[in-house]
Each structure stands twice: as C-alpha cells, then as structure tokens.
C-alpha positions as CSV (number, residue, x, y, z in Angstrom):
1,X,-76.4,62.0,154.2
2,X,-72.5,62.0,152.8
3,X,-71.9,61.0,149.7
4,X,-68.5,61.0,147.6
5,X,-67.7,63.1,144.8
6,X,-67.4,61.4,141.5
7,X,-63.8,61.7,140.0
8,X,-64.8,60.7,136.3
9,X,-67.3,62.7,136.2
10,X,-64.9,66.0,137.5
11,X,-62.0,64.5,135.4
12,X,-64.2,64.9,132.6
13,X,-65.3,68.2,133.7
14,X,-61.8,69.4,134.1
15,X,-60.9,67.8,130.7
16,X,-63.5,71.0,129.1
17,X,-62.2,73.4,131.2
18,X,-59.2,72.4,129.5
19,X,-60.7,74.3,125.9
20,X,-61.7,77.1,128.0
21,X,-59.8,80.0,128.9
22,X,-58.4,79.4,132.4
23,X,-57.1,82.1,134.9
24,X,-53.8,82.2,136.7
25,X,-56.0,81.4,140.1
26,X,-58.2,83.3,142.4
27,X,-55.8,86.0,143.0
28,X,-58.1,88.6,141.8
29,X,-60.7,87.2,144.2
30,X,-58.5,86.9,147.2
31,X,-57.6,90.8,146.4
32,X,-61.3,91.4,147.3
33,X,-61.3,88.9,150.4
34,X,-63.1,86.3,148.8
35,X,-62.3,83.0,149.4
36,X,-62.2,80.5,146.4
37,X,-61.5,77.0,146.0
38,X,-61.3,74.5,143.2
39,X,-63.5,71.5,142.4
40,X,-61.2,69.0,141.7
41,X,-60.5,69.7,145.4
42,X,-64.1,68.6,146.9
43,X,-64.0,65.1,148.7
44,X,-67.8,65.1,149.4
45,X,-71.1,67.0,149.3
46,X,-74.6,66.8,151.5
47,X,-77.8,68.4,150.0
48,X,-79.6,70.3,152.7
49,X,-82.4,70.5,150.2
50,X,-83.4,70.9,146.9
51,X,-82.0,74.5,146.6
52,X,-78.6,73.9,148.8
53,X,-75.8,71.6,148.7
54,X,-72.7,71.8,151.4
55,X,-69.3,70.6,149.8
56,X,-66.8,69.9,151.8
57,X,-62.9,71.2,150.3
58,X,-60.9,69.8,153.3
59,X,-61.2,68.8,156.7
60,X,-62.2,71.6,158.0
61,X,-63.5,74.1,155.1
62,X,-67.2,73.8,154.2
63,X,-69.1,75.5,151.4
64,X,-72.6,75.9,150.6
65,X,-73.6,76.1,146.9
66,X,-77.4,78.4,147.0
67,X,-78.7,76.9,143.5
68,X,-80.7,79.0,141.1
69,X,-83.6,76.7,140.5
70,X,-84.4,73.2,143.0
71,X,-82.1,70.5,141.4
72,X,-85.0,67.8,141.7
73,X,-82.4,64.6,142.2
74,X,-79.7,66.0,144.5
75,X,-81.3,64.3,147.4
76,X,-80.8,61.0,145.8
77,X,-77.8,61.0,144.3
78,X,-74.8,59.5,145.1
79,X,-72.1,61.7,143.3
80,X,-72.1,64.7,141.5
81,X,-70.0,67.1,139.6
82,X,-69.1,70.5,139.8
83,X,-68.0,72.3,137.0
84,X,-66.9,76.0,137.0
85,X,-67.2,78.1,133.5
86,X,-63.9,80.1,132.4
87,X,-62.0,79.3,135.8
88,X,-60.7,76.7,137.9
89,X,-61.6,78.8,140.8
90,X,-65.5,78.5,142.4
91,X,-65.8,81.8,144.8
92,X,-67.7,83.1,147.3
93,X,-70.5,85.6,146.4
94,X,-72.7,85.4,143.2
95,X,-71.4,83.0,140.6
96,X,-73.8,81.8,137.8
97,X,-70.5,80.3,136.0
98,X,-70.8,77.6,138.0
99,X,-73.2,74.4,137.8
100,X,-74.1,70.7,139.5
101,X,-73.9,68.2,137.2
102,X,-76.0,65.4,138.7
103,X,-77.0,62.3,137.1
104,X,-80.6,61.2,137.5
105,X,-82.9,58.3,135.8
106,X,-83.3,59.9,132.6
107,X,-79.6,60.9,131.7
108,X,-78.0,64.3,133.7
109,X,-79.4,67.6,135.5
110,X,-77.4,71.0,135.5
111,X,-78.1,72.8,138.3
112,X,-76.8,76.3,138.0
113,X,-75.1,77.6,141.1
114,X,-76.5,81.5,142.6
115,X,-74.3,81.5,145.4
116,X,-71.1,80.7,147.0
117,X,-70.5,80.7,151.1
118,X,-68.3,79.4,153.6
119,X,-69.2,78.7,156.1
120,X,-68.5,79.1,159.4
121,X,-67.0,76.4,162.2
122,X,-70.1,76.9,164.2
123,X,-72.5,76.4,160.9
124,X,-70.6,72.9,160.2
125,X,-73.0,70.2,161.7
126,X,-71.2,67.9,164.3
127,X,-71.7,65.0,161.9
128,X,-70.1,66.8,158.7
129,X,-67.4,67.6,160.8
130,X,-66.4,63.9,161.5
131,X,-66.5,62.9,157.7
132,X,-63.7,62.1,156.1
C-alpha cells in the first residue's frame, strides 16, 4: 500500500517547530556517520505493520521508523505526519523526539518513533522502488 504524505498536516507541524529551538542541521549527526533527513522532505510512507512504517525521502532513499508502542490506524490511513521535537533533522539510531501523527475515527494518534534506519537498496521492495 502507498499512500501520500499530507502537506497541511507537516506544514502545520513545521509551523510548531517553528517555537521550538531549531538546530543548524544534522551536522553533528553526520560527524558520527548517521544519516538524517527532514520531514518536510518525505513524499510517501507504507506501514509494514503496526510497529513499522517505511518513508520514502527520495527516489531512491528509504527509511523505516521502529515505533515504540503499535500505532493501531497506520494500516488504514491515508496520510500522516511526522513531526521531529527540537530539530528539523529525523536521524538514524534511537530517537524518541520524534512521532506519527496519524488521524483516525476519533480525532489523531501520536505514535512515538524508537528507531531510525535506512535502509538498504536490496531491503527496498521492487514495488516501493517504482513509486513515485
């Protein structure tokens, strides 16, 4: 399933950031070889399950957000948002700053991210990889 990312929803998202104090970009990340990106920058996402969603950054980088707890309505939805606490940046490795904001039939679940991978070419499903 490929669903697109809702821009109002990250708009807004980026519009609290904006009270938030913001870093100068993932330059301290990229000094310990992670790899970050931000999420104004995701074009689309596919839940694996109710524990995992894969976002896709570009055409050819894919990440896969490891959630804390099962986000009961990913499955379902249609677009999401992803919002990053006190950075622009979402990185590899452990990163509770970050959460799902998905809308279900009672009003909007957080789903608070654990983890942060790329992955690799060979990881990327054949049919993620010819999404737009």
């Amino acid at each position: 399933m490929h669903n697109k990312l809702c821009f109002s929803t990250a708009a807004v998202s980026v519009l609290l950031l904006g009270c938030m104090p913001q870093d100068t970009g993932p330059s301290a990340a990229a000094a310990s070889g992670r790899q970050c990106f931000r999420a104004q920058d995701v074009n689309s996402f596919t839940p694996v399950d109710r524990n995992t969603v894969d976002v896709r950054v570009s055409a050819n980088r894919v990440y896969r957000l490891e959630l804390l707890t099962d986000c009961r309505d990913i499955n379902w939805s249609q677009r999401i948002a992803i919002r990053s606490r006190g950075s622009s940046w979402i990185c590899t490795g452990a990163d509770l700053g970050t959460e799902l904001i998905v809308p279900d039939a009672i009003g909007i679940d957080r789903c608070l991210v654990r983890d942060v991978r790329r992955l690799s070419d060979a990881e990327i499903e054949p049919s993620q990889s010819n999404q737009n």
